[in-house]
Gaussian input, Z-matrix of N, CA and C with variables (Angstrom, degrees):
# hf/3-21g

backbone

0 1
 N
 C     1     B1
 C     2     B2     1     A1
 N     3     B3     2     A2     1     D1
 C     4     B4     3     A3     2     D2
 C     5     B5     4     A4     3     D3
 N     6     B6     5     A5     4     D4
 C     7     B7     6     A6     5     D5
 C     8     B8     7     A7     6     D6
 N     9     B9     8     A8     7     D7
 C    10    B10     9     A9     8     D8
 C    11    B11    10    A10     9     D9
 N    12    B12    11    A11    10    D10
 C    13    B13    12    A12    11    D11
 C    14    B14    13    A13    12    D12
 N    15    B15    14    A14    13    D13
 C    16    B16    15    A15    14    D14
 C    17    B17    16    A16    15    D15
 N    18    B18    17    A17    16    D16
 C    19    B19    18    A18    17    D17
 C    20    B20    19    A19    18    D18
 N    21    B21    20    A20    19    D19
 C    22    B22    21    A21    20    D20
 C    23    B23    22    A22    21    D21
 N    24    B24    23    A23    22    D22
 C    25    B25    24    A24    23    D23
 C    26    B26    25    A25    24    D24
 N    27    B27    26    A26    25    D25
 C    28    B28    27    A27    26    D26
 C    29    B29    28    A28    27    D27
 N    30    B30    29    A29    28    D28
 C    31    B31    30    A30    29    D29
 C    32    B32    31    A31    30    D30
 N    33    B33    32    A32    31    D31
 C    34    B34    33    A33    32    D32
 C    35    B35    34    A34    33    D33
 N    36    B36    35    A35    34    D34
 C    37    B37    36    A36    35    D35
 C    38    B38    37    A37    36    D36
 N    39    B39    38    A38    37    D37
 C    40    B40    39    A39    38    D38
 C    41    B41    40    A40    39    D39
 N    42    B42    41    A41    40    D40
 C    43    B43    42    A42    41    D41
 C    44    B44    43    A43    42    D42
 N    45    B45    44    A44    43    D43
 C    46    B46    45    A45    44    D44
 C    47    B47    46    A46    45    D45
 N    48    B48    47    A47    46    D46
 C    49    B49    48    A48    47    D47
 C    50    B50    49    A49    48    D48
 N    51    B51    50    A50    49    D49
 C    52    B52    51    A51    50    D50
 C    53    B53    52    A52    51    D51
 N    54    B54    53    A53    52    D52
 C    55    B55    54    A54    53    D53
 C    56    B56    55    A55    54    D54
 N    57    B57    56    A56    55    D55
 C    58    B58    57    A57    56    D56
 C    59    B59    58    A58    57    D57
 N    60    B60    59    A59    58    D58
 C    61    B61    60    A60    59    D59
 C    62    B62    61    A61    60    D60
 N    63    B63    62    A62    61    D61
 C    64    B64    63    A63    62    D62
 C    65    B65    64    A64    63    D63
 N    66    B66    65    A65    64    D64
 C    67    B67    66    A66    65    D65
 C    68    B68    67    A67    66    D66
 N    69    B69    68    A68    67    D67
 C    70    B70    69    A69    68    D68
 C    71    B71    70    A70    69    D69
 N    72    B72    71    A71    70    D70
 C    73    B73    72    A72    71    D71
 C    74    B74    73    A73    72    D72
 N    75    B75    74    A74    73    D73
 C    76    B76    75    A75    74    D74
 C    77    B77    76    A76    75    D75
 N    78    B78    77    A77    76    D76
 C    79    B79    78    A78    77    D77
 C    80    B80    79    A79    78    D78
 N    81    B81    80    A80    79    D79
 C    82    B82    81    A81    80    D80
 C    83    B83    82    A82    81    D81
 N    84    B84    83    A83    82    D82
 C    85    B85    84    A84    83    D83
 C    86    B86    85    A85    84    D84
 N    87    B87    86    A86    85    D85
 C    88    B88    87    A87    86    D86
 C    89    B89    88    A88    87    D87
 N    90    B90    89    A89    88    D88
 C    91    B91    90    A90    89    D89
 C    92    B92    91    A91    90    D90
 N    93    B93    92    A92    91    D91
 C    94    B94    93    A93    92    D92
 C    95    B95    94    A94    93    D93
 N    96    B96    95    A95    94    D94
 C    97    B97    96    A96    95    D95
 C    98    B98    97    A97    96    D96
 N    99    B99    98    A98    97    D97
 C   100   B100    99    A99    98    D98
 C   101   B101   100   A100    99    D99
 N   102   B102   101   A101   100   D100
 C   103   B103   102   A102   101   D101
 C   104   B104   103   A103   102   D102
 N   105   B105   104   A104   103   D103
 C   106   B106   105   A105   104   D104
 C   107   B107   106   A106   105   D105
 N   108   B108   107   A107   106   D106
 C   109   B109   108   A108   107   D107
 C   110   B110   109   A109   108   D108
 N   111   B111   110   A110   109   D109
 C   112   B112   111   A111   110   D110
 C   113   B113   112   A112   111   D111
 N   114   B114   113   A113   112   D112
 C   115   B115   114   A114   113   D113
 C   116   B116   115   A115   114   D114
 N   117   B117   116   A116   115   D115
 C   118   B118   117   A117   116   D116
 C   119   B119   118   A118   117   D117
 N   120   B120   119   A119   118   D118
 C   121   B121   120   A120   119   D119
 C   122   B122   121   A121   120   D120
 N   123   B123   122   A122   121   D121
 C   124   B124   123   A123   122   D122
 C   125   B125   124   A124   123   D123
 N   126   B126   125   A125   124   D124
 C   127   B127   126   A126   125   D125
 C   128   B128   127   A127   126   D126
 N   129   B129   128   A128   127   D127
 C   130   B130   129   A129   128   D128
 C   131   B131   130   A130   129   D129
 N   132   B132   131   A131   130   D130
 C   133   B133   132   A132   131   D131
 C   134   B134   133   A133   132   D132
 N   135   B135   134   A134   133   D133
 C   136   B136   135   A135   134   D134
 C   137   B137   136   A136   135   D135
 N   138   B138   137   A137   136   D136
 C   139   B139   138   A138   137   D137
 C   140   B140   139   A139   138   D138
 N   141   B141   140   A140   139   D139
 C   142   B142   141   A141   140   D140
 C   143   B143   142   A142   141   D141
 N   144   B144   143   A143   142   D142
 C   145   B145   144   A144   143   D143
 C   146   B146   145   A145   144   D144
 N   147   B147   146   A146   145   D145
 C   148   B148   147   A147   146   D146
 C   149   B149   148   A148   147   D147
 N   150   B150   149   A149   148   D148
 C   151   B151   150   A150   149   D149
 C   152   B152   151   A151   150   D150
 N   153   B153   152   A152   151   D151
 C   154   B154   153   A153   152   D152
 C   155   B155   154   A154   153   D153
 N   156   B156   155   A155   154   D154
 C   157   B157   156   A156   155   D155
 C   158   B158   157   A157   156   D156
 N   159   B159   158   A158   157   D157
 C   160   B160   159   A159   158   D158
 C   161   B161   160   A160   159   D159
 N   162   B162   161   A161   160   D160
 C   163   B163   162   A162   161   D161
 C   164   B164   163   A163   162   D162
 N   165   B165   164   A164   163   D163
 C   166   B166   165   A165   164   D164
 C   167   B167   166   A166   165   D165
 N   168   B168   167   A167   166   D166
 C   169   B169   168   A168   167   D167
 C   170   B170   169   A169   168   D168
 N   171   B171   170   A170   169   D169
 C   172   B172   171   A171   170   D170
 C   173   B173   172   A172   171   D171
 N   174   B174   173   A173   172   D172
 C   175   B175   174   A174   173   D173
 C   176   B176   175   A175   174   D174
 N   177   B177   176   A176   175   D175
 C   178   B178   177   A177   176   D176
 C   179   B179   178   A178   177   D177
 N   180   B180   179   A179   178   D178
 C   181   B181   180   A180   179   D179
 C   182   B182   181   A181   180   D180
 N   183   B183   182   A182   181   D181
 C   184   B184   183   A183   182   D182
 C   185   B185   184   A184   183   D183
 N   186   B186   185   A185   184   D184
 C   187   B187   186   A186   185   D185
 C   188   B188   187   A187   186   D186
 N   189   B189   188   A188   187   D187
 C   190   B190   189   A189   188   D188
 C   191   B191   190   A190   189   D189
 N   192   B192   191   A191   190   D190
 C   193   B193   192   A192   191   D191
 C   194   B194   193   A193   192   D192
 N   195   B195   194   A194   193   D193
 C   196   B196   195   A195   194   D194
 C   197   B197   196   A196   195   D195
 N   198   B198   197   A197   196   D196
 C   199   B199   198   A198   197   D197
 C   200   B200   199   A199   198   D198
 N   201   B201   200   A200   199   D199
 C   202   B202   201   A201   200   D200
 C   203   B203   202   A202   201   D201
 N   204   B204   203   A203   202   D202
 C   205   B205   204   A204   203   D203
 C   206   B206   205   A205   204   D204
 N   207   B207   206   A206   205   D205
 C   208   B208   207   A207   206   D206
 C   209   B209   208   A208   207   D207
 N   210   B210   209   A209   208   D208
 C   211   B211   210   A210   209   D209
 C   212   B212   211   A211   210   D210
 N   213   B213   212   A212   211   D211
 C   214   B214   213   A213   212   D212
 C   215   B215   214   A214   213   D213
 N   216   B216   215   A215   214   D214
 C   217   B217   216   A216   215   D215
 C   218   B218   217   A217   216   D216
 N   219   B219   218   A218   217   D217
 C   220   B220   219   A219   218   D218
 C   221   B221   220   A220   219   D219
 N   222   B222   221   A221   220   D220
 C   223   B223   222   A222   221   D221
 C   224   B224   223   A223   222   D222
 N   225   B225   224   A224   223   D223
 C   226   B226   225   A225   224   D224
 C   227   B227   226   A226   225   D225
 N   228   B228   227   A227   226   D226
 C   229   B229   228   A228   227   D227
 C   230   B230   229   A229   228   D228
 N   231   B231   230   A230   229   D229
 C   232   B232   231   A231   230   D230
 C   233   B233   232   A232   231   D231
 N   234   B234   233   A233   232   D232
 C   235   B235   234   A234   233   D233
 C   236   B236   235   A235   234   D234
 N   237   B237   236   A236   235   D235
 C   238   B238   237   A237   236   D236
 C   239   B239   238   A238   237   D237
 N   240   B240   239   A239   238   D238
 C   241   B241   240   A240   239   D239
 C   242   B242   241   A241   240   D240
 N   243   B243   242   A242   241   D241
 C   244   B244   243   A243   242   D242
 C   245   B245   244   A244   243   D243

   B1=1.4414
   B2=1.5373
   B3=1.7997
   B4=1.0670
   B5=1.6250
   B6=1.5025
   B7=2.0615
   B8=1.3982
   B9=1.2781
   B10=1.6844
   B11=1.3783
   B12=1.5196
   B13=1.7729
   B14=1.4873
   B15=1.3386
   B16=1.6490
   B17=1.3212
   B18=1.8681
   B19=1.8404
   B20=1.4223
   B21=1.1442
   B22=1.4987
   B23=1.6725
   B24=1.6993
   B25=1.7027
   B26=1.6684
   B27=1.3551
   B28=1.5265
   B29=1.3252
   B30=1.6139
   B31=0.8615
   B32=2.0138
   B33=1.8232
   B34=1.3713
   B35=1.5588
   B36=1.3222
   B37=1.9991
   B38=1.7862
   B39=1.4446
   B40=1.3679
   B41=1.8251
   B42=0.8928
   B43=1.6886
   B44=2.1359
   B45=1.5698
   B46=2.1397
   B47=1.7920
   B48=1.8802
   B49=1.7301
   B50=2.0152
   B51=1.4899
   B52=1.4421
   B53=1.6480
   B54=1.2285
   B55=1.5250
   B56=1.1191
   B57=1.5578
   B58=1.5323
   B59=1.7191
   B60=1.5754
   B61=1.5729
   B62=1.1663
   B63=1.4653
   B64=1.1336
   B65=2.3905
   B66=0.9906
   B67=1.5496
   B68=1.3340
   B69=1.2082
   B70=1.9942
   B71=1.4301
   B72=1.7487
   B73=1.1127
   B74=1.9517
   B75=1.4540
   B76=1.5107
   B77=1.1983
   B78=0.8970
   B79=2.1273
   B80=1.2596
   B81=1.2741
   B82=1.9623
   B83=1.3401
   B84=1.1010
   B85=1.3199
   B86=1.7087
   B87=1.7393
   B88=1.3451
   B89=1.2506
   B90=1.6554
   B91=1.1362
   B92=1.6126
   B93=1.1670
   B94=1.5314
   B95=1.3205
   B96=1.4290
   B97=1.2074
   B98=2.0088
   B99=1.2443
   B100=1.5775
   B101=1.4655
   B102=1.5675
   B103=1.9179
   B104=1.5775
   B105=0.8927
   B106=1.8886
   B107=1.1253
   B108=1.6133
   B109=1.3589
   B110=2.3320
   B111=0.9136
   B112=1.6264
   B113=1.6382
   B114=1.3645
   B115=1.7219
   B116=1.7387
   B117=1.5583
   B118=1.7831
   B119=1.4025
   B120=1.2328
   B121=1.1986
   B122=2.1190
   B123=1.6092
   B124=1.1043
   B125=1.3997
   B126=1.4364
   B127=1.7167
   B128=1.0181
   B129=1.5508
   B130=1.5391
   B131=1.4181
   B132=1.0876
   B133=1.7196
   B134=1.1933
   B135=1.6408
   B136=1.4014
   B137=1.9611
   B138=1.1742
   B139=1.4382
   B140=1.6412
   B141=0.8662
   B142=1.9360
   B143=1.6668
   B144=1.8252
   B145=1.4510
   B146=1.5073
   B147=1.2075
   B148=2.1895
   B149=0.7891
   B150=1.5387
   B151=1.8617
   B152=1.6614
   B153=1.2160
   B154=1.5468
   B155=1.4160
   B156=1.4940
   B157=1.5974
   B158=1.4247
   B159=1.4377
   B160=1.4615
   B161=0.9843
   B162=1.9567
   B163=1.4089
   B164=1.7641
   B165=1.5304
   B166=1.7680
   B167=1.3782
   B168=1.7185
   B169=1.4564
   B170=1.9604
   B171=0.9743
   B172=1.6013
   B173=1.4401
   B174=1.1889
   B175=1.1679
   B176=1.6508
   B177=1.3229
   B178=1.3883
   B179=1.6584
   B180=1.2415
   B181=1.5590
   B182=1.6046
   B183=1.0414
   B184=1.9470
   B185=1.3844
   B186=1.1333
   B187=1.6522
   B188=2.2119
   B189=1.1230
   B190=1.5057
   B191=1.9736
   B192=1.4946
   B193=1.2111
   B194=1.3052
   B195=1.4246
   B196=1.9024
   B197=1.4333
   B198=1.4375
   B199=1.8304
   B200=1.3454
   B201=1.2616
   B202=1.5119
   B203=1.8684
   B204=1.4189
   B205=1.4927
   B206=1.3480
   B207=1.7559
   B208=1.8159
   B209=1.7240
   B210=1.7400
   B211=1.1292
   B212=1.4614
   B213=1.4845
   B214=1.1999
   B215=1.5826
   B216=1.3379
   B217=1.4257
   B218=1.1921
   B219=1.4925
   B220=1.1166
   B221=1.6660
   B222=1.0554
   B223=1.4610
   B224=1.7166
   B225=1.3234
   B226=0.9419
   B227=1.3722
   B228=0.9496
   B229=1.6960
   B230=1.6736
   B231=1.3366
   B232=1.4302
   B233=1.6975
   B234=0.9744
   B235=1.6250
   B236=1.5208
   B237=1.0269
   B238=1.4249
   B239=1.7066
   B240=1.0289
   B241=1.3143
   B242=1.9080
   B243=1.8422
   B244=1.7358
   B245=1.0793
   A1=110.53
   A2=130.18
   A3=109.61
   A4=82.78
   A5=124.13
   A6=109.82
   A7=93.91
   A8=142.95
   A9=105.30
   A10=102.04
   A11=110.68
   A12=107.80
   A13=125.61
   A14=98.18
   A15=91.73
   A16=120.28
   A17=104.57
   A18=112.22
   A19=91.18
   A20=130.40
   A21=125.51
   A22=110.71
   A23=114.65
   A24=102.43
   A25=89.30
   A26=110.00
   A27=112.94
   A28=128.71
   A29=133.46
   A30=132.53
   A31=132.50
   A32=97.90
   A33=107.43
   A34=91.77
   A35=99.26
   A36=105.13
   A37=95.18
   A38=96.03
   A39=128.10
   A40=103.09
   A41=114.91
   A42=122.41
   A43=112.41
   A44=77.12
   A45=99.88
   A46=81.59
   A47=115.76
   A48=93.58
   A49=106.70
   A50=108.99
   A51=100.03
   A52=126.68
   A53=98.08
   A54=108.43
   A55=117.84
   A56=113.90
   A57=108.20
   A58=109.35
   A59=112.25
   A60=111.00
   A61=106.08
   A62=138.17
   A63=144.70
   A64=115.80
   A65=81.74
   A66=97.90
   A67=132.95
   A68=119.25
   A69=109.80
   A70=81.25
   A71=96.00
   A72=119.70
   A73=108.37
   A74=108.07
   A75=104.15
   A76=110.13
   A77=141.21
   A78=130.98
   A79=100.84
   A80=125.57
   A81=112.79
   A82=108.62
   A83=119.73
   A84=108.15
   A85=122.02
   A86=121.29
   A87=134.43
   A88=83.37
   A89=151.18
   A90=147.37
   A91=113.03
   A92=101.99
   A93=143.80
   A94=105.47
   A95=113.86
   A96=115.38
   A97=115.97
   A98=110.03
   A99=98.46
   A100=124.24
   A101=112.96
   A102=126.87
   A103=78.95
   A104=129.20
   A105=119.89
   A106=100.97
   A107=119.86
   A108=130.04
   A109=120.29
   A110=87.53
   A111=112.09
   A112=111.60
   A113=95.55
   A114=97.32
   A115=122.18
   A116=92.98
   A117=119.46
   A118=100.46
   A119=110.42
   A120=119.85
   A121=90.23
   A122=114.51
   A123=91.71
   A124=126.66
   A125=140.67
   A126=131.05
   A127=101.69
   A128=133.78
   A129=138.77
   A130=101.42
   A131=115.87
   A132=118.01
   A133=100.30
   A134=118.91
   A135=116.42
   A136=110.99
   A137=124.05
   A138=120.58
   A139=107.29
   A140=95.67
   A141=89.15
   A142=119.05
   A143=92.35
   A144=99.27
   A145=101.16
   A146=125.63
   A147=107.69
   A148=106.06
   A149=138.13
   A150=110.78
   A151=104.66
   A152=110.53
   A153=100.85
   A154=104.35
   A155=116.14
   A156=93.45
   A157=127.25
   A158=115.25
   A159=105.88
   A160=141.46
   A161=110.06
   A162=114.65
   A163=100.56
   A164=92.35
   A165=94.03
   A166=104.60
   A167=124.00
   A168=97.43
   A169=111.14
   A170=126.62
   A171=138.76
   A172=95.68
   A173=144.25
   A174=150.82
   A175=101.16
   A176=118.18
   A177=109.91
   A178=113.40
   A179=111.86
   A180=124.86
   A181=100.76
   A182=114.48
   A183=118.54
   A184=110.65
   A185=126.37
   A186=137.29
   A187=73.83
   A188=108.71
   A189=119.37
   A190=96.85
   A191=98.95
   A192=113.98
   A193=106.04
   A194=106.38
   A195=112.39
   A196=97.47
   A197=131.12
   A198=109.91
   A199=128.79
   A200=119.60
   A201=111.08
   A202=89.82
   A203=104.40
   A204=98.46
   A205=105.69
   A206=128.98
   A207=143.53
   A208=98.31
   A209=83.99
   A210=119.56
   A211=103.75
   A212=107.69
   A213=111.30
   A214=107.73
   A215=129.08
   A216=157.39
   A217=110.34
   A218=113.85
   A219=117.62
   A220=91.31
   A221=139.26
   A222=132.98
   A223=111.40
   A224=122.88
   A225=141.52
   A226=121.24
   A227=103.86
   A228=109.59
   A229=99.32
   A230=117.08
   A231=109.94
   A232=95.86
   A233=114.40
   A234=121.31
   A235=103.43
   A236=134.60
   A237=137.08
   A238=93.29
   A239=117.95
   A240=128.66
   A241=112.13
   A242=94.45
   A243=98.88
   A244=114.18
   D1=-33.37
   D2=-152.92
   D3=-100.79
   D4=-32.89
   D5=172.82
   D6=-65.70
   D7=43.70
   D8=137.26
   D9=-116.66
   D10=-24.54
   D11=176.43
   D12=-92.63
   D13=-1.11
   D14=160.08
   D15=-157.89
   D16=7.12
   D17=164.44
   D18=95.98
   D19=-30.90
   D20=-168.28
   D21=-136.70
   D22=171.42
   D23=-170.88
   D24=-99.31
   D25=169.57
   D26=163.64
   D27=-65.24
   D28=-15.64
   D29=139.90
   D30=-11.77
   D31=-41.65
   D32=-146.45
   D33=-122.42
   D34=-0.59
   D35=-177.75
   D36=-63.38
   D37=157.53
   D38=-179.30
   D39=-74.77
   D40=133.89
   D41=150.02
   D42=-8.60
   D43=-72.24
   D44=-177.71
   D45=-59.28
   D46=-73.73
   D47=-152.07
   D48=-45.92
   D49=-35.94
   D50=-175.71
   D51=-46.69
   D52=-40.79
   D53=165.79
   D54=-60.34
   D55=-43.76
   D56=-159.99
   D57=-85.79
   D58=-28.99
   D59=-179.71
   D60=-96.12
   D61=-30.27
   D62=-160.99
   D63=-83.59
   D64=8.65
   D65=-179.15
   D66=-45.00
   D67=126.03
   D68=-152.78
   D69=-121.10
   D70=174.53
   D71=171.52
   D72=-99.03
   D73=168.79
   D74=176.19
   D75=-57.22
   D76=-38.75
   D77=-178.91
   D78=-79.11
   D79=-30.37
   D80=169.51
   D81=-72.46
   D82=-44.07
   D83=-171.42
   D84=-84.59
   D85=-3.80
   D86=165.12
   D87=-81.89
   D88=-80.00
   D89=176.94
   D90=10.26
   D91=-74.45
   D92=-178.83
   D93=-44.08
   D94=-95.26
   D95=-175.95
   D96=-48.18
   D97=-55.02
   D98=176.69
   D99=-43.31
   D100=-28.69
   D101=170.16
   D102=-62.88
   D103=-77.21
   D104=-146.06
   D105=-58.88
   D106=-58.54
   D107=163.30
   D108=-14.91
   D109=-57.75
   D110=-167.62
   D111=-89.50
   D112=-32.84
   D113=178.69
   D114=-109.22
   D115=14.00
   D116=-167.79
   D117=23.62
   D118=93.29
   D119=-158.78
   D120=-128.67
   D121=161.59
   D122=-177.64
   D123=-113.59
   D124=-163.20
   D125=162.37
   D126=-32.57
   D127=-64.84
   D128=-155.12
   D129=-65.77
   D130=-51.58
   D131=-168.22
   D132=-53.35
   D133=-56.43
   D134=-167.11
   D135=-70.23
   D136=10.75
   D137=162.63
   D138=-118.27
   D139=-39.77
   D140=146.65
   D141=-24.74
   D142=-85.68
   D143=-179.10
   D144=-46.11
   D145=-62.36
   D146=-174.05
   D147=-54.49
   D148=-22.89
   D149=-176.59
   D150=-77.97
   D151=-14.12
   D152=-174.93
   D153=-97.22
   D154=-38.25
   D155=171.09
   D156=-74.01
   D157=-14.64
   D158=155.22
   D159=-63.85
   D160=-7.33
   D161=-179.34
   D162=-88.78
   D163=-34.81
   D164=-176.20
   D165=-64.67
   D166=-36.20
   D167=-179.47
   D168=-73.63
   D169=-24.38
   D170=-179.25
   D171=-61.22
   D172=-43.89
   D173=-162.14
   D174=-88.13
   D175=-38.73
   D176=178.09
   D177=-107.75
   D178=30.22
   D179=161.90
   D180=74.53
   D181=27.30
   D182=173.81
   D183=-84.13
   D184=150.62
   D185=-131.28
   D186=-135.92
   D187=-51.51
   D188=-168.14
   D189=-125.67
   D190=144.24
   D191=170.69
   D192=-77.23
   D193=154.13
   D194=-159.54
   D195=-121.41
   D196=142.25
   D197=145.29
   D198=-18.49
   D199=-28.68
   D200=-155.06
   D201=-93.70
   D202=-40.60
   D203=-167.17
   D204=-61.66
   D205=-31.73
   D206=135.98
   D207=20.60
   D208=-87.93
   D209=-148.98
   D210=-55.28
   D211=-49.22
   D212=-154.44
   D213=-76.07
   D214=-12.97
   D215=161.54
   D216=-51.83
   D217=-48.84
   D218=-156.27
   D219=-108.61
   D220=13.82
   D221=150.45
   D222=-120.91
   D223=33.48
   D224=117.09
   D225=-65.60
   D226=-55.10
   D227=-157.93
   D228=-70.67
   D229=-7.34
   D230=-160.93
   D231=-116.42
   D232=-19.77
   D233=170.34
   D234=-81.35
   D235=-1.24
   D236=-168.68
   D237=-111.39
   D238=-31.57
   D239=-164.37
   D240=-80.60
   D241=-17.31
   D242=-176.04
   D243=-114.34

């Protein structure tokens, strides 16, 4: 799904494409920052977490990344962490 819409997976997106496809709403992105916030977590981590919730929303047919796909990123990211 993600080589036909952008030739490459999100894994391998640029910094700029992360910004530019990876785009939240205000409660995803307070979401967001309080995980980095709370888990002193760093720049990198926090585009980390969007490349994976963009895969979780791509994977569950989402047009826009949701809080939940957030969340669910961000308890990845914290099971990876123990």
């Amino acid at each position: 799904m993600q080589l036909n819409h952008q030739n490459k997976t999100n894994n391998r997106r640029s910094v700029k494409e992360i910004d530019k496809f990876c785009a939240l709403d205000t409660a995803s992105e307070n979401l967001l920052k309080q995980a980095i916030s709370h888990l002193n977590l760093s720049a990198r981590a926090y585009h980390r977490i969007l490349k994976v919730a963009r895969t979780i929303a791509d994977l569950s047919g989402a047009e826009k990344i949701s809080n939940q796909h957030i969340a669910e990123a961000i308890q990845y990211r914290r099971l990876d962490k123990h």
